[in-house]
C-alpha atoms as one frame of an Amber mdcrd trajectory, in Angstrom:
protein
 -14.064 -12.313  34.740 -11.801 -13.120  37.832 -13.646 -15.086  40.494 -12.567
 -16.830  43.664 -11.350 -15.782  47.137  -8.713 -14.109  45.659  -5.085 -13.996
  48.370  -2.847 -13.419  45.459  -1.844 -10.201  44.683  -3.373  -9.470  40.846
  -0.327  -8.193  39.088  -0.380  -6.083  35.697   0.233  -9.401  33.898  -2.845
 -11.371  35.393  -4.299  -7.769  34.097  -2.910  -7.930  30.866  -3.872 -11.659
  30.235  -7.882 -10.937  31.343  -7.636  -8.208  28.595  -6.501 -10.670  26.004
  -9.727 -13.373  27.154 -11.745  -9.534  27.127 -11.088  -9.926  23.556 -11.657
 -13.275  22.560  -7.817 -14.103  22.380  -6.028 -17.050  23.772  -3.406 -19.025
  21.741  -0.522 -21.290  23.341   2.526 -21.411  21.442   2.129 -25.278  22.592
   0.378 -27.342  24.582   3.565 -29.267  26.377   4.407 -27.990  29.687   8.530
 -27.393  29.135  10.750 -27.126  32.233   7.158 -26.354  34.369   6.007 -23.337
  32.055   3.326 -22.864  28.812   3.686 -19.709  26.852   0.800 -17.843  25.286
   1.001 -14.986  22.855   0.576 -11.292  23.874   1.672  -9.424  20.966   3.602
 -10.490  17.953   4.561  -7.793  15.396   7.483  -6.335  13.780   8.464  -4.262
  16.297   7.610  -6.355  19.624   7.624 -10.152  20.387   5.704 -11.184  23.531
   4.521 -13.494  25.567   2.494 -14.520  28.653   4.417 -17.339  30.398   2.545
 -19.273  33.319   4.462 -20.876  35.802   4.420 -24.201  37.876   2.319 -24.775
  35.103  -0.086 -27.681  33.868  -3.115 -28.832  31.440  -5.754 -31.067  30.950
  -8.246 -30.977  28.485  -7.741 -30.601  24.267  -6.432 -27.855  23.292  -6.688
 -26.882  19.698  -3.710 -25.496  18.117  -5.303 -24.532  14.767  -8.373 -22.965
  16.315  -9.250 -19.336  14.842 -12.965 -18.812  16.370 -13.093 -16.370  19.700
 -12.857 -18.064  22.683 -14.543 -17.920  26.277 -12.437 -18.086  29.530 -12.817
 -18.032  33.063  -9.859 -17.577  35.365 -10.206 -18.091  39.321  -8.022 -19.476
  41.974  -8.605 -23.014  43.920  -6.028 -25.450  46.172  -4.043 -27.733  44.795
  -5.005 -31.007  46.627  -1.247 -32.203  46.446   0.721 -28.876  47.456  -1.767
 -27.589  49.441  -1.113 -23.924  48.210  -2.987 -21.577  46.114  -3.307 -21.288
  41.930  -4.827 -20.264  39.327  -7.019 -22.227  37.091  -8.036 -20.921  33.702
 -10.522 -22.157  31.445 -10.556 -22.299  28.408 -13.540 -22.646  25.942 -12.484
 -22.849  22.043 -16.112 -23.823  20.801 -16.984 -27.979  21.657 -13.913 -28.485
  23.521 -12.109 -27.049  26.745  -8.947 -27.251  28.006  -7.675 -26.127  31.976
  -4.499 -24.352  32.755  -3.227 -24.884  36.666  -0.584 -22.251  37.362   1.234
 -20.636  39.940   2.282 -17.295  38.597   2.432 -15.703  35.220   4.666 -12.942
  33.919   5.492 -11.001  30.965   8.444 -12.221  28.493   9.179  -9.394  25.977
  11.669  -9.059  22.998  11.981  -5.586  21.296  13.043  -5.437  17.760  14.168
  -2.393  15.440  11.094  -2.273  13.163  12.345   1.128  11.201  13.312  -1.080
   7.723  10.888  -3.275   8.026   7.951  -3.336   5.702   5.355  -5.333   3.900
   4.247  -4.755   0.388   0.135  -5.210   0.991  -1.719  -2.611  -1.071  -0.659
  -1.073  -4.089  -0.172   2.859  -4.094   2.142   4.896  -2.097   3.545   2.333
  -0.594   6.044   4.695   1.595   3.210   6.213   3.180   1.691   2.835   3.802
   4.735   1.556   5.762   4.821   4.570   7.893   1.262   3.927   8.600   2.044
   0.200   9.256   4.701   1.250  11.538   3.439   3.644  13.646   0.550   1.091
  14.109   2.776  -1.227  15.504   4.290   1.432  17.800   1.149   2.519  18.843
   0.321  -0.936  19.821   3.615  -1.943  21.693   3.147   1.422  23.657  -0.943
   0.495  24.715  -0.157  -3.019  25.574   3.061  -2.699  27.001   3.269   0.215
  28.673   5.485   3.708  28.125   8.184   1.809  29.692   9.192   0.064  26.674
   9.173   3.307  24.687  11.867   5.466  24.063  11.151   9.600  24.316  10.787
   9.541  20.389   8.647   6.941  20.186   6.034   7.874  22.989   5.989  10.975
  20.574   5.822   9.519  17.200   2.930   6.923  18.830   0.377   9.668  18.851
   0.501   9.624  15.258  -1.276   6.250  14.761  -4.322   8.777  15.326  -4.017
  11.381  13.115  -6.302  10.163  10.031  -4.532  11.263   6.950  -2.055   9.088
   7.991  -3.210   6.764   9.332  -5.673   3.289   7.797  -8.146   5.658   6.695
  -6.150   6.821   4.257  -3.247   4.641   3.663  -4.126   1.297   4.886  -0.913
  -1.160   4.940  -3.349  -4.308   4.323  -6.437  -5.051   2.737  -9.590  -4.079
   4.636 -10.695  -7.100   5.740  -7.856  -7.096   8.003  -8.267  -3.767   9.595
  -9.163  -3.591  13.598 -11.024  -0.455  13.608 -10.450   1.903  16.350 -13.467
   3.794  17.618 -13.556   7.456  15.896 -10.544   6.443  13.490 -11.494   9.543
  11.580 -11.116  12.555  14.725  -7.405  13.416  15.004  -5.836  13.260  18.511
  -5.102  17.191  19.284  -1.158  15.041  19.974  -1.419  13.448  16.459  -2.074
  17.371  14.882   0.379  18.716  17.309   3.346  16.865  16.526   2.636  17.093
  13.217   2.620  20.320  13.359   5.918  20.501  14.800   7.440  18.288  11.821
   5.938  20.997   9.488   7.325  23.845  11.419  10.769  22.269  11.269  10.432
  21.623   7.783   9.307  25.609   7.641   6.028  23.588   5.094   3.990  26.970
   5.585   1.133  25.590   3.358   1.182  22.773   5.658   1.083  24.334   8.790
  -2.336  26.114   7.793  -4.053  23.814   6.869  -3.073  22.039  10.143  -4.372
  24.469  12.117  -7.961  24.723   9.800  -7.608  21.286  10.512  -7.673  20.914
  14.403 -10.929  23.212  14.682 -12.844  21.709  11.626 -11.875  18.061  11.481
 -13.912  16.728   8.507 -13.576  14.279   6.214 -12.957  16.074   3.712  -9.877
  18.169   5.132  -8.468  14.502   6.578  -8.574  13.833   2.272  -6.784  16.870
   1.867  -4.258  16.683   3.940  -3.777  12.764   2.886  -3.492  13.991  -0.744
  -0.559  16.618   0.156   1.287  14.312   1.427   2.276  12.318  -1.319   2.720
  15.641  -3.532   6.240  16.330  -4.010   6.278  20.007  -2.517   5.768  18.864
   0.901   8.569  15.295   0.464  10.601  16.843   2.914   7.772  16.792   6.230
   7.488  13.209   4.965  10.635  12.080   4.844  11.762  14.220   8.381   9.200
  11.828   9.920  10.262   8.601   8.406  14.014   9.332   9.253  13.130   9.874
  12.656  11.157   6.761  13.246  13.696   4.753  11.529  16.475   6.395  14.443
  13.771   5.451  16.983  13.475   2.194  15.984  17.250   2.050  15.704  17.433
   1.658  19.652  16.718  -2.272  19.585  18.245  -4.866  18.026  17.568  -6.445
  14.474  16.418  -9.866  14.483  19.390 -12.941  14.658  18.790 -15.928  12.576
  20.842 -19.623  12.661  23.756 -19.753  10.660  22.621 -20.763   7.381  19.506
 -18.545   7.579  22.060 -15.498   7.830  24.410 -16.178   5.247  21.358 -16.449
   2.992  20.237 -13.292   4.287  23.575 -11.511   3.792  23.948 -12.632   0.038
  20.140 -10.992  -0.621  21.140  -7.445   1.147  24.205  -7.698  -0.486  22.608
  -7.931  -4.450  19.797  -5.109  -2.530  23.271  -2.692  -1.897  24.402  -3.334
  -5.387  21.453  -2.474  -7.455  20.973   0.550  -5.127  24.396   1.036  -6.020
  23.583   1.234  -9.711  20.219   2.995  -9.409  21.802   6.172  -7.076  24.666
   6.229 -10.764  21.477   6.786 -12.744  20.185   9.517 -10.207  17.481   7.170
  -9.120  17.390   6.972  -4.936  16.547   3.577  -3.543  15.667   2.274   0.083
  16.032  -1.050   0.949  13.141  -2.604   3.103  13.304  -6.114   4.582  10.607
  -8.637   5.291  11.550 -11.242   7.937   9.865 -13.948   9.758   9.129 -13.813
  13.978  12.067 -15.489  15.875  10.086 -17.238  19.063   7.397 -17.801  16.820
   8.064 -19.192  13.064   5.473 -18.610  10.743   5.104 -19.090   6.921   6.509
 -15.467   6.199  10.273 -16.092   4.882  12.703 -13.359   4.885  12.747 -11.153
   2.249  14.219  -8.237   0.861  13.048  -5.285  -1.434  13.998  -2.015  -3.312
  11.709   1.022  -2.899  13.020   2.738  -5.827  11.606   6.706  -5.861   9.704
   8.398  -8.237   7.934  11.605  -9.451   4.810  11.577 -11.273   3.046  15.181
 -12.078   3.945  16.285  -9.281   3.557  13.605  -7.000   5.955  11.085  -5.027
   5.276   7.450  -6.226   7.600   4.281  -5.677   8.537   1.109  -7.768   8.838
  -2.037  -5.769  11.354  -4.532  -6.392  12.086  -7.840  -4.598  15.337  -8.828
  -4.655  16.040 -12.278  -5.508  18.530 -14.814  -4.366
């Protein structure tokens, strides 16, 4: 995709950005060139805000802000006529019309957030195990398009479970279907994913767990992925589940939570505030509650507004279920 008599040194963020064109992906946060820099996205989930930010940077051409088709790109370097030094240009194709970024450099701006109470309330049914699913997605992602780097030790470990199937969207999918990116052979566990699960069995001493485990890493079928899915959720084996969760949420626990404007926090505060009270109430009835918050990007706003919920536990022959509340202001 790069072309040109290339004298610049290609760094791992002119890498990173022809793997986003690889995949059809280009969007500017705007189109205005602010203090000599555009921004485009690189990743944007609960866990990791990023961006690609070109420098000594300029456009011509429409760009379309709304577009949501794949688009084409060619990237290259040429002389700019009035500096008489080197850039990049970048094409952009989003269907009839193009646009042309001149830049001089481009490097990665990154914001890490602690995604280990965050969740989103998609599908119906186990919801628990759909938000570890949903997280450890997200981790997985921030690790392959970041880098190990912005990782801590826990997390490069609790990463290799985004591949172990009865975990993962084959079995409890945190959104509908038609939004799932499907990985190539999302049903063949990762002999990482079955080995740290194994270790979360062993240090919950699950014995029934930790054989079918290791029935599962020689015969990986289907139907042992269903299994294992199903035991999950069964009461007898809460405490493997609930060893994981805990220590994802203390992984996650290394960055930051999100910072709002004034008003936006107070607003916030009241809702966690009526969240503490009914969990308050719930834990005098014997009923254990988490509280899970929804919340809106910071860099870039989108329609999602904060919110905050009660994941109130329950047992159900035998099985671990939860009731959802939102909590409203």
């Amino acid at each position: 995709m790069f072309t040109g008599n290339n004298k610049f040194e290609i760094s791992d963020t002119i890498l990173k950005l022809e793997e986003l064109l690889d995949q059809g992906q280009f969007e500017l946060m705007s189109d205005q060139v602010i203090d000599g820099k555009l921004k485009a996205v690189y990743l944007m989930n609960d866990a990791v805000e990023s961006f690609l930010v070109f420098e000594q940077a300029r456009i011509t051409g429409v760009y379309q802000k709304e577009y949501e088709g794949d688009v084409e790109a060619s990237l290259s370097i040429h002389q700019n006529p009035d500096t008489e030094k080197e850039e990049f240009v970048l094409v952009v194709y989003q269907g009839d019309t193009v646009c042309t970024l001149f830049f001089a450099d481009i490097v990665l701006e990154t914001h890490l957030y602690d995604y280990g109470k965050v969740g989103h309330f998609w599908v119906e049914g186990y919801e628990y195990l759909r938000q570890l699913e949903y997280r450890l997605a997200i981790l997985r992602d921030k690790r392959d398009y970041l880098g190990e780097v912005y990782c801590n030790a826990a997390e490069l470990k609790l990463a290799h479970l985004a591949e172990f199937p009865p975990l993962n969207y084959c079995c409890y999918p945190a959104v509908p279907e038609k939004y799932i990116v499907p990985k190539e052979n999302p049903w063949m566990p990762s002999e990482n994913a079955i080995r740290v699960m194994m270790e979360f069995a062993k240090q919950t001493e699950d014995k029934s767990l930790q054989r079918i485990l290791s029935f599962y890493k020689k015969h990986s079928w289907r139907w042992v992925t269903r299994w294992i899915a199903d035991m999950l959720h069964k009461n007898v084996h809460a405490e493997v589940v609930d060893l994981l969760t805990e220590e994802l949420t203390k992984a996650a626990s290394d960055y930051p939570e999100r910072r709002f404007d004034e008003k936006e926090e107070k607003e916030h505060k009241i809702l966690l505030e009526r969240a503490k009270q009914e969990q308050r109430k719930l834990k005098e009835q014997g009923i254990k509650a988490d509280i899970v918050r929804e919340e809106p990007f910071i860099t870039s706003r989108d329609s999602l507004r904060y919110k905050v919920y009660l994941m109130e536990w329950r047992s159900k022959r035998g099985n671990r279920i939860v009731k959802i509340k939102e909590i409203n202001n």
